[in-house]
C-alpha positions in Angstrom: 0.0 0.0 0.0 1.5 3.0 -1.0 0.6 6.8 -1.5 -1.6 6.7 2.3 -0.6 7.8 5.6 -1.7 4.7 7.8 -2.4 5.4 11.5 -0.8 3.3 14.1 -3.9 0.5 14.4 -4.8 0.7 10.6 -1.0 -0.3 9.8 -1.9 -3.8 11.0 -4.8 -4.0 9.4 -3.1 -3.2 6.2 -0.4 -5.5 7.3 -2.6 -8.4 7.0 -4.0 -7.1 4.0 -0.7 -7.5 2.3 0.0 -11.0 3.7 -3.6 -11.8 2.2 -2.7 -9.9 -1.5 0.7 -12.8 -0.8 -1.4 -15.5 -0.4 -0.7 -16.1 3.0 -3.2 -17.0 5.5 -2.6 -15.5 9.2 -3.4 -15.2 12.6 -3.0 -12.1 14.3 -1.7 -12.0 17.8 -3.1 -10.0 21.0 -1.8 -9.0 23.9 1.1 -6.5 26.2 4.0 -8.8 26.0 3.6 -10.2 22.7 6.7 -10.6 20.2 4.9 -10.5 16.9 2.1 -8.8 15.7 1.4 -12.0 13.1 1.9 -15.7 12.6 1.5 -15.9 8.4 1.6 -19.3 6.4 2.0 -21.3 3.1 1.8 -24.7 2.4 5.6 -24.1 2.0 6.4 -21.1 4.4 5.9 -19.5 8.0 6.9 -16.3 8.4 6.6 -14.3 12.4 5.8 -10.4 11.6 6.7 -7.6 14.0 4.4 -4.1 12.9 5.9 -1.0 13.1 4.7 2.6 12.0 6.6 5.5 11.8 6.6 9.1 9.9 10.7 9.6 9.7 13.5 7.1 10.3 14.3 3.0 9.8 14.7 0.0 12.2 17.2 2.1 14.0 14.3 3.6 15.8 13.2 0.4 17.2 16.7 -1.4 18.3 15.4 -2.4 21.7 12.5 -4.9 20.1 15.1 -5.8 17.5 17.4 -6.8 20.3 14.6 -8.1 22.2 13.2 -10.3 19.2 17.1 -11.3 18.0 17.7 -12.4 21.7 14.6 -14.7 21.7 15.7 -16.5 18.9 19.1 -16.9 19.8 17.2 -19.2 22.8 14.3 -20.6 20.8 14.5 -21.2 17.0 11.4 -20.9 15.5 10.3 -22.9 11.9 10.3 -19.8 9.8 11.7 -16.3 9.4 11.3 -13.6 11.4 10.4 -10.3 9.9 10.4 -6.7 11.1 8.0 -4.6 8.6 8.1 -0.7 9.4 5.7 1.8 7.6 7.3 5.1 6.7 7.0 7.8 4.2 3.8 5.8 2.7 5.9 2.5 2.1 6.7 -0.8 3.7 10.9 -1.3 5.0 10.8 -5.0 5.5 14.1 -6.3 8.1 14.7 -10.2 8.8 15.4 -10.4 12.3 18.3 -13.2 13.2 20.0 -14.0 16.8 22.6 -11.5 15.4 20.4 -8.4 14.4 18.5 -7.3 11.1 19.1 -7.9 7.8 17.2 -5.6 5.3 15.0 -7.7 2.9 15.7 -6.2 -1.5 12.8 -6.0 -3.4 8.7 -5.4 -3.1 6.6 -6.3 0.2 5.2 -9.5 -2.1 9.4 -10.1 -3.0 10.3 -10.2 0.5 7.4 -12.7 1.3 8.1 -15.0 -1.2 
């Protein structure tokens, strides 16, 4: 989704609408201590998704949860990737998160989900 200014609870929304448009089915998870906003699937891929909004910056801006998340996984490896999407300036920035940090993902939101 491009050319819109999401607010901060319509960014998930849109979120899932993007892992729909991928053909990924999802569930969406709830609650305060939660890691990951989503839990996405294929018949040949799980992805854990970690929403973000914000007007100016990049993951820099969020390197506690990326610590937090890389941490986590360096104790409990989990049967898919881990990705960090971040709305700003009307576009997605889309991180895989490993034990050691974030690795930008190239390419288009459907790209990076492929």
């Amino acid at each position: 989704m491009t050319g819109t200014n999401l607010t901060a609870r319509s960014t998930l929304y849109h979120a899932g609408a993007e892992l729909n448009r991928a053909g990924y089915h999802f569930l969406r998870i709830a609650g305060s201590g939660r890691l990951f906003d989503f839990v996405a699937w294929t018949r040949k891929k799980i992805i854990f998704v970690t929403v973000k909004r914000t007007r100016k910056g990049d993951i820099s801006r969020f390197s506690d949860e990326v610590q937090e998340i890389a941490s986590f996984l360096s104790e409990n490896p989990l049967p898919g990737m881990v990705q960090f999407w971040i709305f700003s300036s009307s576009s997605w920035l889309i991180y895989q998160i490993l034990p050691g940090g974030a690795l930008r993902i190239r390419g288009g939101i459907h790209e990076s989900l492929r």
